[in-house]
Backbone as a printed PyTorch tensor [residue, N CA C, xyz], in Angstrom:
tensor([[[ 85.1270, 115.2640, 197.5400],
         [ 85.5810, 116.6070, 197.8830],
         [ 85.8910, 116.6340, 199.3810]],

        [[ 87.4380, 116.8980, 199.8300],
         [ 87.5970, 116.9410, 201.2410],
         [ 86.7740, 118.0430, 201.5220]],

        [[ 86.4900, 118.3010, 202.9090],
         [ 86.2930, 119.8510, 203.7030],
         [ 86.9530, 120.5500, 204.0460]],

        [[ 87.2880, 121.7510, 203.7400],
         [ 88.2930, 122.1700, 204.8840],
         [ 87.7500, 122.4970, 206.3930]],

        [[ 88.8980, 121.8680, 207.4130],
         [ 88.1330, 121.8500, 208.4410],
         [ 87.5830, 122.8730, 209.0640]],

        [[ 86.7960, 123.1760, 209.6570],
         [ 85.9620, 124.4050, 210.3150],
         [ 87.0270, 125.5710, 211.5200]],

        [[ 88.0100, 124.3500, 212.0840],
         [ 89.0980, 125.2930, 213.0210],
         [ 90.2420, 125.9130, 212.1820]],

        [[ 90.0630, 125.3920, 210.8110],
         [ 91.3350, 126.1670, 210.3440],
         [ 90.5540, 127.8420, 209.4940]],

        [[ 89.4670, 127.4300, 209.7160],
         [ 89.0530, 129.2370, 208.8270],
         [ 89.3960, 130.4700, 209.3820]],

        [[ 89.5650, 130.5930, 210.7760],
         [ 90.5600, 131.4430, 211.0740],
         [ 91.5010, 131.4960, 211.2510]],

        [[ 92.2690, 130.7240, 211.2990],
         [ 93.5970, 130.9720, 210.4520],
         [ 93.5300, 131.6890, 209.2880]],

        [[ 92.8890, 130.6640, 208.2210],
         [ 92.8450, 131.3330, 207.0270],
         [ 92.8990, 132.9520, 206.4670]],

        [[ 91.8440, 133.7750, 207.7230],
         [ 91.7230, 135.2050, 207.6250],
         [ 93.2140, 135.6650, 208.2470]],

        [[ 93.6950, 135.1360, 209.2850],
         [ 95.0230, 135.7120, 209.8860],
         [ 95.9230, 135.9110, 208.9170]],

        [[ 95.8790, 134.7470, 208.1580],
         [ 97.0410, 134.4630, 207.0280],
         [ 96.6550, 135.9100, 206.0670]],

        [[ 95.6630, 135.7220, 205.5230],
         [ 95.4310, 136.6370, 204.8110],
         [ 95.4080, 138.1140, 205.2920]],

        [[ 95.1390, 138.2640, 206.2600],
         [ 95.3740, 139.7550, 206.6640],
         [ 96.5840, 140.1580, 207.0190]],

        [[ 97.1350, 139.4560, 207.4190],
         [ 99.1220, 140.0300, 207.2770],
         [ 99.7490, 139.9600, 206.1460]],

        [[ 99.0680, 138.9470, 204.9760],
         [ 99.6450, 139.4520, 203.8010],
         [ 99.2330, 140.2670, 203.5400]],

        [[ 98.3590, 141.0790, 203.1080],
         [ 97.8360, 142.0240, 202.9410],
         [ 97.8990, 143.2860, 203.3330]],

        [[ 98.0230, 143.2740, 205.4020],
         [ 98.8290, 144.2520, 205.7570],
         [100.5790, 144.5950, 205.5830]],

        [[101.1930, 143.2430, 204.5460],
         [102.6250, 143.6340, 204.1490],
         [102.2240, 144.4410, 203.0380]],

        [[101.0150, 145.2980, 202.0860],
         [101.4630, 145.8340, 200.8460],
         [101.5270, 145.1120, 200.0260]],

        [[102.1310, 143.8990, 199.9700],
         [102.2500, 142.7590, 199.2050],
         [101.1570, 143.1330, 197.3040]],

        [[100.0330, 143.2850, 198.0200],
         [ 98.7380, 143.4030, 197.1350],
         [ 98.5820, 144.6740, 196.2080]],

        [[ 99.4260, 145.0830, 196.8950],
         [ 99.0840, 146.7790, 195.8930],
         [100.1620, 147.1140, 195.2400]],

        [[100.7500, 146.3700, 194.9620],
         [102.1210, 146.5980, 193.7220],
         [101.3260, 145.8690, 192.2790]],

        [[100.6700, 147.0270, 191.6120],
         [100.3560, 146.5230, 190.1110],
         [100.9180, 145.5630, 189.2550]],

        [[102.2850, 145.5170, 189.7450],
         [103.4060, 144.4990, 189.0060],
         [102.0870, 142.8010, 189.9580]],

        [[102.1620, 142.9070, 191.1080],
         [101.8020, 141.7480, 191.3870],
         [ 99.9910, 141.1120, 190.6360]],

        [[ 99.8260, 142.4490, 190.6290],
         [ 98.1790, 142.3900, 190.4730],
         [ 97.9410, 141.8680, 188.8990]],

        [[ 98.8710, 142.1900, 187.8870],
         [ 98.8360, 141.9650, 186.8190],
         [ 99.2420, 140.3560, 186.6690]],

        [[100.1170, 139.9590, 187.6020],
         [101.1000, 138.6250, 187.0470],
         [ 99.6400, 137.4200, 187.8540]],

        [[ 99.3070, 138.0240, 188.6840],
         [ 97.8790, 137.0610, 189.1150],
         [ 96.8930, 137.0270, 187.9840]],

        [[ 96.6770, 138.3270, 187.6160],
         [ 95.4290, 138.2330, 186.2750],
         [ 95.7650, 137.2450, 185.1870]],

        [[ 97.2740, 137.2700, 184.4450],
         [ 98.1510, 136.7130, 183.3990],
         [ 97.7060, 134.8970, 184.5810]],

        [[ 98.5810, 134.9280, 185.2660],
         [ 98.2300, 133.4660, 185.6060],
         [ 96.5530, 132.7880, 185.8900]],

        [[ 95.9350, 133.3130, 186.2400],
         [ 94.3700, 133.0550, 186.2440],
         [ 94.0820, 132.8030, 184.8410]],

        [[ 94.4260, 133.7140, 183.9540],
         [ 94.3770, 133.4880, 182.2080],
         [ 94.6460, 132.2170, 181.7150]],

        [[ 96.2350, 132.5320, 182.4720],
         [ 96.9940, 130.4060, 181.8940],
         [ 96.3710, 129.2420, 182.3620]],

        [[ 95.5220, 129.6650, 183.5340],
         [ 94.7210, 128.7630, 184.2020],
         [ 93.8410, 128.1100, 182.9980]],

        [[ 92.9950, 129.3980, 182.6990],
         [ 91.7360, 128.7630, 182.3760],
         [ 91.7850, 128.7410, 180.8450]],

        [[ 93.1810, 128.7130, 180.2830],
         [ 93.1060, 128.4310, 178.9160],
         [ 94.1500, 126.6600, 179.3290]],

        [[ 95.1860, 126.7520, 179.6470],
         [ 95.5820, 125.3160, 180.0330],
         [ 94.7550, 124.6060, 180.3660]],

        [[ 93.7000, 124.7820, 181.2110],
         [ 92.9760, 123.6270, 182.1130],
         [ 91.5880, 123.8460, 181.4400]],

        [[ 91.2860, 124.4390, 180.4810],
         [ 89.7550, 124.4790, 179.9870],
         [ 89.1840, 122.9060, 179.7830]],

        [[ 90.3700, 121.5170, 179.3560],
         [ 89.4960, 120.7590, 179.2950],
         [ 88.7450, 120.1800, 180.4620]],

        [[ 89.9340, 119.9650, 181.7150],
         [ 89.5090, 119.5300, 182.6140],
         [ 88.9710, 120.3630, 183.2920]],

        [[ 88.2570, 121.9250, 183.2570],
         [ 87.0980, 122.2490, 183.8410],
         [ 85.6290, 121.7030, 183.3500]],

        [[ 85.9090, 121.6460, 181.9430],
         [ 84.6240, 121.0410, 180.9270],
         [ 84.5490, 119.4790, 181.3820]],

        [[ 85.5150, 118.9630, 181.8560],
         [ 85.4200, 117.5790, 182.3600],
         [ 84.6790, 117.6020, 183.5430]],

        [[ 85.2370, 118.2220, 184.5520],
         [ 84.3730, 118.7720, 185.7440],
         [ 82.7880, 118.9560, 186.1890]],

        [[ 82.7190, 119.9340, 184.9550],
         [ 81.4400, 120.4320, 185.1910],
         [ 80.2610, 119.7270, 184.3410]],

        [[ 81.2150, 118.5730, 183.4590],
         [ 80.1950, 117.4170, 183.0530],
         [ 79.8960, 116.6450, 184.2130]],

        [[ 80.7490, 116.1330, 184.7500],
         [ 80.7800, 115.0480, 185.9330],
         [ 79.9260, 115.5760, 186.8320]],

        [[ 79.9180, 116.9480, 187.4520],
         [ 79.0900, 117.5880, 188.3300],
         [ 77.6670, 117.2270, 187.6370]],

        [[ 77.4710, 117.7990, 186.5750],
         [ 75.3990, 117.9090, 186.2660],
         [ 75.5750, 117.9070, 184.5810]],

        [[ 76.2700, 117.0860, 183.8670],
         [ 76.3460, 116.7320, 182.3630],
         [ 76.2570, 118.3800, 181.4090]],

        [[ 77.0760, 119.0590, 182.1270],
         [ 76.9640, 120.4940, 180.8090],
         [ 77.4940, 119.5280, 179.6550]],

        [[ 77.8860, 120.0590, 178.4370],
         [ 78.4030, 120.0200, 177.5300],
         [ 79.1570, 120.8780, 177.4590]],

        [[ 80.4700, 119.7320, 176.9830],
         [ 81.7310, 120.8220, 176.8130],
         [ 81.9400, 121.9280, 176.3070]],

        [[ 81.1600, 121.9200, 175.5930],
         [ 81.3630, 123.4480, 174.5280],
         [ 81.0120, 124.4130, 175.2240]],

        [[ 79.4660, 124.5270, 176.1060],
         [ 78.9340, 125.4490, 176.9140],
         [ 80.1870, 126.0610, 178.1740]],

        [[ 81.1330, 125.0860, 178.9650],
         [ 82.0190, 125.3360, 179.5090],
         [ 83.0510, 126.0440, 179.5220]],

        [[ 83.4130, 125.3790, 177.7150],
         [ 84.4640, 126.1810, 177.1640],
         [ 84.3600, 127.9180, 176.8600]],

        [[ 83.1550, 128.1560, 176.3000],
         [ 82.6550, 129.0240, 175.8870],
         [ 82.3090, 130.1430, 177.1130]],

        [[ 81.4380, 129.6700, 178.1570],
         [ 81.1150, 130.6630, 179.2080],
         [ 81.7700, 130.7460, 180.2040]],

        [[ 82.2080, 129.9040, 180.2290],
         [ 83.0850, 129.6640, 181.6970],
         [ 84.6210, 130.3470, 181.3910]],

        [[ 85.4240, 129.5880, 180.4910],
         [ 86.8690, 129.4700, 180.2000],
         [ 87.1360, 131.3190, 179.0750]],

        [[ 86.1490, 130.9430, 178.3090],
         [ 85.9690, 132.0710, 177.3050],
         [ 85.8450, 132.9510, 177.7200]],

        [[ 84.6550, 133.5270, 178.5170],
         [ 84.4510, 134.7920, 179.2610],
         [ 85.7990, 135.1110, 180.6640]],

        [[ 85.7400, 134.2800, 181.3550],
         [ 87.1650, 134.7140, 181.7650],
         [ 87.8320, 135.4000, 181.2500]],

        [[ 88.4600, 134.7840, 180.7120],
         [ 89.7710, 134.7930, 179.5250],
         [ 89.8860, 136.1750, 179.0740]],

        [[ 88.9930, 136.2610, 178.7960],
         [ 88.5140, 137.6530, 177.7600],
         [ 88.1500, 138.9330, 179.0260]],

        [[ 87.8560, 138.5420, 179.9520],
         [ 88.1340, 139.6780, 180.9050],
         [ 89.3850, 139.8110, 181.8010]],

        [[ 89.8280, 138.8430, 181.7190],
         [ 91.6320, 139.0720, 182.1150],
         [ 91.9810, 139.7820, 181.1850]],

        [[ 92.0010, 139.5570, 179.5280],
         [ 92.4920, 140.7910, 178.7450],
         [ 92.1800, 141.8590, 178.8150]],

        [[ 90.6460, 141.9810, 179.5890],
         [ 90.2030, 143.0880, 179.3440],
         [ 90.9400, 144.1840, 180.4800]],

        [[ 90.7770, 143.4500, 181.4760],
         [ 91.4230, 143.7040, 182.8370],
         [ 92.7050, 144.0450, 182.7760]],

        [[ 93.7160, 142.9030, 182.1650],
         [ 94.9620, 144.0360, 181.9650],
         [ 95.2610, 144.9150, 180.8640]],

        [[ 94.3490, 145.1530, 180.0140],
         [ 94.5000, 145.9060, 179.0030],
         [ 94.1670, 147.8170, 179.4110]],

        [[ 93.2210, 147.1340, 181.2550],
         [ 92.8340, 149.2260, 181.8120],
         [ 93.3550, 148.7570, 183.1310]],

        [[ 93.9860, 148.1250, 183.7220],
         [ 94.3010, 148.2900, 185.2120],
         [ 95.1090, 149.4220, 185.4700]],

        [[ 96.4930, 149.5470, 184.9090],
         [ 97.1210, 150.7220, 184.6590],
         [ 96.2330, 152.1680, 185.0250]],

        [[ 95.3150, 152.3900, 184.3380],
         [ 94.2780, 153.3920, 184.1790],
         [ 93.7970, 153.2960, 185.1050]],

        [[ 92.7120, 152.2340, 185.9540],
         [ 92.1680, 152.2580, 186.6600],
         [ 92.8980, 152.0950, 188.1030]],

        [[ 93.9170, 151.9360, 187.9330],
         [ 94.8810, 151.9920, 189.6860],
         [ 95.3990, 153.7560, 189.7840]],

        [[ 95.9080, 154.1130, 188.7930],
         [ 96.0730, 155.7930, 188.7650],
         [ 95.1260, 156.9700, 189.3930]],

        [[ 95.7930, 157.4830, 190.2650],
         [ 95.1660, 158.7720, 191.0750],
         [ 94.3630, 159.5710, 190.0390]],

        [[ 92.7210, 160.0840, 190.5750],
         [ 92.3500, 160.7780, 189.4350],
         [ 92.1690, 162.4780, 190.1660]],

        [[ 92.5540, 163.2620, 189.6880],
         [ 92.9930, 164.7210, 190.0090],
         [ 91.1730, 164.6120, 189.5840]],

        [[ 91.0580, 166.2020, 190.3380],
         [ 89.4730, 166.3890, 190.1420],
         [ 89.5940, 167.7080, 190.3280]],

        [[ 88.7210, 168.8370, 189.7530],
         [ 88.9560, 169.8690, 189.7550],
         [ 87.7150, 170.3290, 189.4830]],

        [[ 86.6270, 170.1580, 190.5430],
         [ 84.6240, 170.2400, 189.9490],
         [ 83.9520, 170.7710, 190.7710]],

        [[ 84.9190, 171.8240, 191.5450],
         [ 83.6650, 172.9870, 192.1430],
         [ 84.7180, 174.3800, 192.7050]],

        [[ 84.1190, 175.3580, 192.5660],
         [ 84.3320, 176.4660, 192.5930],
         [ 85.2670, 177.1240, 193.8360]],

        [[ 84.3300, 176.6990, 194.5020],
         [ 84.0680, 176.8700, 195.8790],
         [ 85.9490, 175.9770, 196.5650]],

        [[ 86.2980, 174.9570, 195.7460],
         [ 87.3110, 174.4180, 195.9580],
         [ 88.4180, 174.4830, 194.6900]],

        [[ 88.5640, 175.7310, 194.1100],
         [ 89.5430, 175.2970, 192.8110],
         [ 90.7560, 175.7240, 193.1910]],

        [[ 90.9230, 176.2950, 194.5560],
         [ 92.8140, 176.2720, 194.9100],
         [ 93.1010, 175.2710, 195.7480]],

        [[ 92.1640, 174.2950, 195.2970],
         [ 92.7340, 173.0710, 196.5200],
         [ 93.0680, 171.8550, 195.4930]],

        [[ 94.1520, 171.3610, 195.8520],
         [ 94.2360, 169.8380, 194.9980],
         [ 93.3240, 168.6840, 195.8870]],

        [[ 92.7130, 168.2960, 194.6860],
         [ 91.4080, 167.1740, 195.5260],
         [ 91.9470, 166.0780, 194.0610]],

        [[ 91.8480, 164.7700, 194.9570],
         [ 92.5300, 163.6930, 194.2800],
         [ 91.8950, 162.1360, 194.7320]],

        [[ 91.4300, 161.9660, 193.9030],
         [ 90.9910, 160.2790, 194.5590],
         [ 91.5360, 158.9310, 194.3180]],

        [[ 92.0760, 158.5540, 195.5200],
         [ 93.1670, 157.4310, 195.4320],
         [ 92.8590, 156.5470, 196.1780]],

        [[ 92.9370, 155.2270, 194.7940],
         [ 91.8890, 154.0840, 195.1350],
         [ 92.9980, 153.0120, 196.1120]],

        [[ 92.2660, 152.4300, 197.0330],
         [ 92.4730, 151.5840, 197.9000],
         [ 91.9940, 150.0530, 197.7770]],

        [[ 92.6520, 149.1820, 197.9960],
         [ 92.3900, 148.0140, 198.3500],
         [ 91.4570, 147.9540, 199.3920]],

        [[ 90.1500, 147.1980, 199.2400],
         [ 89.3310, 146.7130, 200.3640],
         [ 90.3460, 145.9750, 201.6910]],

        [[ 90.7010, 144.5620, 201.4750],
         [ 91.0610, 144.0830, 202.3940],
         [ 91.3280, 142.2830, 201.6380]],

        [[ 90.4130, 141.8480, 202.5190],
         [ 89.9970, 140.5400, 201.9750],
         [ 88.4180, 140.5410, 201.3030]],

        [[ 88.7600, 140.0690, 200.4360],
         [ 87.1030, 139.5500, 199.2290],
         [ 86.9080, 137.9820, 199.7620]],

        [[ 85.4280, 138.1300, 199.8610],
         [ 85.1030, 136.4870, 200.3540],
         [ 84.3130, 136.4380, 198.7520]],

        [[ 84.0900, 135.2010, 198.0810],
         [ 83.7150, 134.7900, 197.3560],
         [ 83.0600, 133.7680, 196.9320]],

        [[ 81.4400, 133.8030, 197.3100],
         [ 81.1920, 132.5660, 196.9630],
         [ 80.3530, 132.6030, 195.9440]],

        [[ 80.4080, 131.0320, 195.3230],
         [ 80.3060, 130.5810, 193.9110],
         [ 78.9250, 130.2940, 194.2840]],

        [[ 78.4770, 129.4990, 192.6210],
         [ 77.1270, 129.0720, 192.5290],
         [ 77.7870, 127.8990, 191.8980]],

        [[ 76.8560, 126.6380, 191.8880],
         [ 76.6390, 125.4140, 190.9760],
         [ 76.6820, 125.8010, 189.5810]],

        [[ 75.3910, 126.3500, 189.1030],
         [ 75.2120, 126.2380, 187.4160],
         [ 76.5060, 126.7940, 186.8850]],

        [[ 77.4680, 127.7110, 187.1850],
         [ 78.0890, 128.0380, 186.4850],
         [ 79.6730, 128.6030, 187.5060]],

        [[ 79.6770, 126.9760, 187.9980],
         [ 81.1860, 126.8590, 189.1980],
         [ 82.1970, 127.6130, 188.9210]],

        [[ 82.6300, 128.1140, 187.1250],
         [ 84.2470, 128.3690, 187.0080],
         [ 83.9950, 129.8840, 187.1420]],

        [[ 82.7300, 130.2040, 186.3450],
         [ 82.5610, 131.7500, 186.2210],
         [ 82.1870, 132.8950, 187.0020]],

        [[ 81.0590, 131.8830, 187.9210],
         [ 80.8140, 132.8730, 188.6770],
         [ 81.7650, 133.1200, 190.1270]],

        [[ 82.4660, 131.7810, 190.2920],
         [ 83.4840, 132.0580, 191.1110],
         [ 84.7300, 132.7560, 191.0220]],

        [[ 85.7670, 132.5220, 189.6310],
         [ 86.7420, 132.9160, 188.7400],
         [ 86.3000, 134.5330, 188.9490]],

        [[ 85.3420, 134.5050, 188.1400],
         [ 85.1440, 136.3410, 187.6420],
         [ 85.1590, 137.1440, 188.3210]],

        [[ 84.4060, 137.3010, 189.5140],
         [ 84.4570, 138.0480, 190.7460],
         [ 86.3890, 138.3400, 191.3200]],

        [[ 86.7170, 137.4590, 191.3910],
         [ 87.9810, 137.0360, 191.5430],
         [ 88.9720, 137.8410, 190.6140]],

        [[ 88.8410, 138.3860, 189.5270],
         [ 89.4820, 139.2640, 188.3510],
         [ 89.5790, 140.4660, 188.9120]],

        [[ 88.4180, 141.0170, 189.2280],
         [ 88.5770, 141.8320, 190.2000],
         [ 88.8100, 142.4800, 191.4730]],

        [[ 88.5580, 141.0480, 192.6740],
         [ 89.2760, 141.9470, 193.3430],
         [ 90.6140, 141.8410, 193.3450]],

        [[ 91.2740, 140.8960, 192.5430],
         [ 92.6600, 140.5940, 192.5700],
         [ 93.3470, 142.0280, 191.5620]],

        [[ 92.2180, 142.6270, 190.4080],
         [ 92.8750, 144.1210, 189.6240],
         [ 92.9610, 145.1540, 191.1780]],

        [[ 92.3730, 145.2420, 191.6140],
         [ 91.6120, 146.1660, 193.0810],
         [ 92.8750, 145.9940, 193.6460]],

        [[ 93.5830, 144.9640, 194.2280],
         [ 94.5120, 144.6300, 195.1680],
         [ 94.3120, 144.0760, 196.2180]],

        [[ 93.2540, 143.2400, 196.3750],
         [ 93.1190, 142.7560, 197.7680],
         [ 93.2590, 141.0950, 197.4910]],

        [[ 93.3980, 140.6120, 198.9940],
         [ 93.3610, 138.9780, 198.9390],
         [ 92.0090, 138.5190, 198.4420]],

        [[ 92.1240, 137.2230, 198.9150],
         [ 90.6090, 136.7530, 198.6990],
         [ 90.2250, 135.4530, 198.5230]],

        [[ 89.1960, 134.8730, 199.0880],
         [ 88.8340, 133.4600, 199.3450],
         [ 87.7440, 133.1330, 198.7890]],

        [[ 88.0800, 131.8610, 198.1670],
         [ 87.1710, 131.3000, 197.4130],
         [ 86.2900, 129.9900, 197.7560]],

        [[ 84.5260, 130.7880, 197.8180],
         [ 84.4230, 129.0790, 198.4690],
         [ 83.3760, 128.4270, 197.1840]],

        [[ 83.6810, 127.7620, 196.7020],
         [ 83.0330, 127.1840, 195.5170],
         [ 81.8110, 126.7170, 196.0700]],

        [[ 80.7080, 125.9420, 195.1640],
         [ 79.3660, 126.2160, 195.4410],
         [ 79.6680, 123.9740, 196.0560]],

        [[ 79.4220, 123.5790, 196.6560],
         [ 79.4140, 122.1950, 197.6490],
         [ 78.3570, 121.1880, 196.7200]],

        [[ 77.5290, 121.8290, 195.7900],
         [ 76.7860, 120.9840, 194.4450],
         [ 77.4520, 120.6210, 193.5410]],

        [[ 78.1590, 121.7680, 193.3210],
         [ 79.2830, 120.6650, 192.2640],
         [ 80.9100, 120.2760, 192.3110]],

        [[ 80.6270, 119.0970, 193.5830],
         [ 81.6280, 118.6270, 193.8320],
         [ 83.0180, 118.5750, 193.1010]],

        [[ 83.2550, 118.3460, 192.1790],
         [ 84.3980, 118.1620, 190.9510],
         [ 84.3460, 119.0100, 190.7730]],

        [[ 83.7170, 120.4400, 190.1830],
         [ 84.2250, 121.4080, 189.9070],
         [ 85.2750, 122.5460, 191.1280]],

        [[ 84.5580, 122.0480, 191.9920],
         [ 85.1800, 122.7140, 193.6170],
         [ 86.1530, 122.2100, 193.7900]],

        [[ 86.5490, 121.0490, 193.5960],
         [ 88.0160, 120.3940, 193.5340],
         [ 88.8620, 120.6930, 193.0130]],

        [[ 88.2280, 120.8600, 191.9150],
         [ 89.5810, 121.3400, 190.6030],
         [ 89.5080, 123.0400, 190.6970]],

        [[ 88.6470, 123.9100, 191.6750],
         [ 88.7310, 124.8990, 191.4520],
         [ 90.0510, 125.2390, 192.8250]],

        [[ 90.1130, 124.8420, 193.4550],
         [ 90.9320, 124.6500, 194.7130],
         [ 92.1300, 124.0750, 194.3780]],

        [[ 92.4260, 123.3310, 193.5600],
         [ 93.5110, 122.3890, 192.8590],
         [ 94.2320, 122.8920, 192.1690]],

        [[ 93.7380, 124.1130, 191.1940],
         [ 94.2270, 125.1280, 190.3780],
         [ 94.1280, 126.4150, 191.0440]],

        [[ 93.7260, 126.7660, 191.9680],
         [ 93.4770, 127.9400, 192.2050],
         [ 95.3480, 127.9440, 193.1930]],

        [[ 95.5640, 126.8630, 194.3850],
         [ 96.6670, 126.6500, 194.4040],
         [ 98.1420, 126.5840, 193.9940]],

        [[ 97.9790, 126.0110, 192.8960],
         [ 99.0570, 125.5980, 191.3060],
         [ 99.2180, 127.2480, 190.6620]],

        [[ 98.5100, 127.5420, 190.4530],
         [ 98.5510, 128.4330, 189.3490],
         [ 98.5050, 130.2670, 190.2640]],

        [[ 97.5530, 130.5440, 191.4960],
         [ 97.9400, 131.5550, 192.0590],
         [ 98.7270, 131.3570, 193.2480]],

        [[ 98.7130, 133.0140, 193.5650],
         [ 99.8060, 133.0300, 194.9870],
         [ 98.9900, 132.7810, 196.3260]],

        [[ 99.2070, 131.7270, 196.7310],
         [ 98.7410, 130.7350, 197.8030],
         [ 98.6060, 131.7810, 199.2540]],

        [[ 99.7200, 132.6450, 198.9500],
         [ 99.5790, 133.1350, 200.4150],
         [ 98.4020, 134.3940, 200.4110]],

        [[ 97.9180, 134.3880, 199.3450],
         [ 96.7360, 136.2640, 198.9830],
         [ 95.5050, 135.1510, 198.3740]],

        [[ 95.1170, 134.1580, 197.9570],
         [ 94.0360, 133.5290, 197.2800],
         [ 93.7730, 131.9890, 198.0600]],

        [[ 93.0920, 131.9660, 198.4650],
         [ 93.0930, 130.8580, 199.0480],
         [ 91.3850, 130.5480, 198.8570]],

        [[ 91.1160, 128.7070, 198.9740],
         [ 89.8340, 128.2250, 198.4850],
         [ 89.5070, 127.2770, 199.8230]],

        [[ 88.2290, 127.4600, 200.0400],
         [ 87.3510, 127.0430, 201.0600],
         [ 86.7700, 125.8640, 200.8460]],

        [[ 86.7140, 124.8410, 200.7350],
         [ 85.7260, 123.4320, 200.1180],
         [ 84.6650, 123.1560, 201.1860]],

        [[ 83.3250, 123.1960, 201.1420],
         [ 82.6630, 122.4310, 202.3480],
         [ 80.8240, 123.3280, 202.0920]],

        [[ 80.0780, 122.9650, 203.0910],
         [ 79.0440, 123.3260, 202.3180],
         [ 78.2790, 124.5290, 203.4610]],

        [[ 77.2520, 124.5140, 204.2990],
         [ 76.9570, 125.3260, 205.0650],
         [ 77.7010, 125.6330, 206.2090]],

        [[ 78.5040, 124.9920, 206.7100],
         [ 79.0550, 125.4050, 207.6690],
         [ 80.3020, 125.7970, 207.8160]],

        [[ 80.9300, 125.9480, 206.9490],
         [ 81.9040, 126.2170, 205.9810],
         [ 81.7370, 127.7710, 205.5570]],

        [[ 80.3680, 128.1780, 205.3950],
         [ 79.9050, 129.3710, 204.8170],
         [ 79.5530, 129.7190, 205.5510]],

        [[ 79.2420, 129.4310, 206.5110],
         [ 78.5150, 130.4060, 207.6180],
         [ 79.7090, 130.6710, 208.9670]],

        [[ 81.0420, 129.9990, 208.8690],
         [ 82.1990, 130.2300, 209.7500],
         [ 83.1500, 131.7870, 208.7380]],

        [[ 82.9560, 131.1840, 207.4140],
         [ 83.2520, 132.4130, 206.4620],
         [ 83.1600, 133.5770, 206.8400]],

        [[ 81.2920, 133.4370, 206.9770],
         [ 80.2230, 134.5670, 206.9700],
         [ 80.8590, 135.3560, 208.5990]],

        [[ 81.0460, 134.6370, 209.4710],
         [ 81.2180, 135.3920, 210.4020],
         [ 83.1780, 135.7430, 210.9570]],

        [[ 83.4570, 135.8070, 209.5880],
         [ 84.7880, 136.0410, 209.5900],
         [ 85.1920, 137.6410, 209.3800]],

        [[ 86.9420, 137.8810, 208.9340],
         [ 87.0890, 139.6000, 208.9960],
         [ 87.2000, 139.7380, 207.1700]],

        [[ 85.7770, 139.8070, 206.9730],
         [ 85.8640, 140.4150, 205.7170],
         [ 85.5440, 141.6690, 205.7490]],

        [[ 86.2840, 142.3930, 204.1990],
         [ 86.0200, 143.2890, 203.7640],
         [ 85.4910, 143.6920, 202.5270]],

        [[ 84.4770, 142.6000, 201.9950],
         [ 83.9640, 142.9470, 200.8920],
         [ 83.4490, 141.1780, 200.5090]],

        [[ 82.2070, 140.7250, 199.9250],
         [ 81.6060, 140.1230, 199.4340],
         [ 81.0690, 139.9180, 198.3070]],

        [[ 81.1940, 138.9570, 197.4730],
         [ 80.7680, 138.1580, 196.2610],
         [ 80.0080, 137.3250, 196.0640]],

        [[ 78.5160, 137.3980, 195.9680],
         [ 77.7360, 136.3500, 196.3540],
         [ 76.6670, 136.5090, 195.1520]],

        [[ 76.4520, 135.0050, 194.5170],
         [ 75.4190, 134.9120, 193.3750],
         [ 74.4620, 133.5700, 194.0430]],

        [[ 73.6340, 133.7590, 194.5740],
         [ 72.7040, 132.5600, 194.9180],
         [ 71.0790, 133.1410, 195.6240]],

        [[ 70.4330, 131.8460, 195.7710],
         [ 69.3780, 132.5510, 196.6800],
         [ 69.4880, 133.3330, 197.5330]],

        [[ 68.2390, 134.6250, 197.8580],
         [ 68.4700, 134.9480, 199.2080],
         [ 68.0500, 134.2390, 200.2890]],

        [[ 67.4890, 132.8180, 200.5180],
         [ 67.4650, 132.2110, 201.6690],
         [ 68.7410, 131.8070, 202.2090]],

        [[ 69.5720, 131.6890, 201.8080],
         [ 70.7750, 131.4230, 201.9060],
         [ 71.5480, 132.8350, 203.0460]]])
């Protein structure tokens, strides 16, 4: 597993925050065609994630296919089956005191989502988080968990191929890597691991 080097992580946020400040992210048309491709991802490439995450710590394929590739999958449908719904202004009309006023809540993109993964379960817990903030509209970086080497590879390998490079981008490397992250311009966090960490 290369690293990515430690002087390019800011860049990385620059990049991402001017895409982001183009709008780019909040056109539903885009937000949907990322969910649909994350889908093709992880139904095309289900074997060689199950290959992966054998090589990393011997899962069995089936367990891979099933939690990893499966559950995805099935929340990308789920995801574009209410994004529509859930990107739409919701009118509110719930107190008295305010019923000649139009009051309306209109959801916003965070910014950038940092995202980091865990080992036991490299595709899902990194992938999934990722469903969402990509329905939400924001960029977002992925740093896979540095234990399971092969799966971090191929999650960076595909995450490239298959999304838009200039709004998703993947981090490879292990503490220091995460802790140049950590003190980067995020706007929102994804984190499944110890709290010593």
């Amino acid at each position: 597993m290369a690293e990515t080097p430690l002087d390019s992580i800011p860049s990385i946020f620059q990049e991402l925050r001017a895409e982001f400040n183009s709008g780019k992210t909040k056109s539903i048309a885009w937000r949907k065609r990322q969910i649909e491709q994350l889908y093709k991802m992880c139904d095309e490439q289900k074997e060689v994630f199950a290959s992966a995450a054998h090589a990393d710590f011997h899962r069995p394929t089936a367990e891979t296919l099933l939690y990893d590739c499966g559950v995805i999958r099935n929340e990308c449908v789920h995801t574009l089956n209410h994004i529509d719904e859930w990107a739409r202004d919701e009118y509110r009309s719930d107190s008295l005191a305010y019923a000649t006023m139009d009051k309306c809540v209109h959801r916003e993109p965070y910014g950038i989502c940092l995202i980091i993964g865990a080992w036991n379960y490299p595709f899902l817990i990194t992938l999934s988080p990722l469903i969402g903030a990509l329905a939400a509209g924001n960029c977002a970086i992925l740093k896979p968990s540095e234990l399971a080497p092969n799966s971090a590879t191929i999650i960076a390998k595909m995450v490239e191929r298959y999304l838009d490079p200039s709004c998703v981008r993947v981090v490879l490397g292990a503490v220091d890597q995460t802790q140049a992250l950590l003190k980067g311009d995020i706007d929102h966090l994804f984190y499944t691991g110890s709290t010593m960490v």
